[in-house]
N, C-alpha and C positions, 0 to 999 in steps of 0.2 A: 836460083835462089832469089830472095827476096830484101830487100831491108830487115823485116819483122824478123827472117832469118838468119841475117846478121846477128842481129842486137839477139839472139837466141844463144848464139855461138857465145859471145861473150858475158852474155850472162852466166854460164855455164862454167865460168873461170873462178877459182877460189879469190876472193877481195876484191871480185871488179865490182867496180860501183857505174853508174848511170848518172850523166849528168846534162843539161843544156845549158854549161857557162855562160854564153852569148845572147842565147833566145832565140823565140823565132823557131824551134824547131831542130834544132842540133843534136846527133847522138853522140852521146862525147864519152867515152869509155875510158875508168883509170884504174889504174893500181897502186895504193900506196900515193896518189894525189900526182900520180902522172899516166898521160892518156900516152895509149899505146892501141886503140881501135877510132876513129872517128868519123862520121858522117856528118855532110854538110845538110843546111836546113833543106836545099832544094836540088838536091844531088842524089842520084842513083850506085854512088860508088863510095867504097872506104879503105879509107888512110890509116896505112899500118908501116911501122917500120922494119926496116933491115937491117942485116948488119954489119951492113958496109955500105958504100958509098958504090963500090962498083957492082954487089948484089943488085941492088938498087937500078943502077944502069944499065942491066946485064936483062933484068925483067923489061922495061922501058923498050929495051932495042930489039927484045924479042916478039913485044906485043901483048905481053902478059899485063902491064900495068901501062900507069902514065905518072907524072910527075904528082908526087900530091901538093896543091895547093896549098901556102902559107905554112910547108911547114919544111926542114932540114933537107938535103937531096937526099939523104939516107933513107926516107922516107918514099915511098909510094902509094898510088890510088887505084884498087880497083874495081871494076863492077861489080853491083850487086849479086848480078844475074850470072857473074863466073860460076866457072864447075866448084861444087861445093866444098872436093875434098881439096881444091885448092884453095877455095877461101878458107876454109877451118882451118888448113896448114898455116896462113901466111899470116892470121890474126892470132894462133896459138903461137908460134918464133916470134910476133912482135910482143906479144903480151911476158915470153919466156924474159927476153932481153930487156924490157922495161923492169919486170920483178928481178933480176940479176944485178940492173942496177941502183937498187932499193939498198937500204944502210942492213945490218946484219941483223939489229933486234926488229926491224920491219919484216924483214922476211919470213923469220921464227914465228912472228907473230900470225900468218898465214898459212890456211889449209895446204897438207902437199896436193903438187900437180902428179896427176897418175903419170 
């Protein structure tokens, strides 16, 4: 997969918006005004979270991810170029757990997820 592929996946997400808070080039993916997909401006890999700390760690010591950059350990980074149905997996549980923890009328207010 690609970036373009990425940013495909998450576009595909009921309320995700697109944003480069930063500049410069950043894919910054939110829901409900918290990012749960990210791409640095000159980086080949995207930061999504987990949910847990040892999930997290657990990907890391296996080789599936790496630590993501600037943001919670909960969080991990991975290549672009991963196998697809693991990126789709790992950006859809992050995106799940970001809209879960959204207030109850933001939710409502949201397409359901299939």
């Amino acid at each position: 997969m690609s970036r373009d592929a990425v940013n495909a996946i998450c576009k595909t997400l009921p309320g995700a918006e697109h944003s480069d808070p930063w500049g410069g080039g950043h894919d910054c993916w939110k829901i409900g005004g918290k990012i749960f997909a990210l791409i640095g401006a000159a980086e080949d890999r995207v930061s999504v979270k987990c949910d847990s700390i040892d999930t997290a760690q657990m990907l890391i010591e296996a080789g599936v991810a790496t630590k993501a950059p600037y943001m919670h350990r909960s969080w991990v980074a991975l290549p672009c170029d991963a196998a697809a149905d693991e990126l789709e997996h790992r950006i859809t549980q992050s995106y799940r757990l970001i809209r879960a923890s959204l207030t109850r009328k933001a939710q409502a207010a949201l397409a359901p997820l299939d």
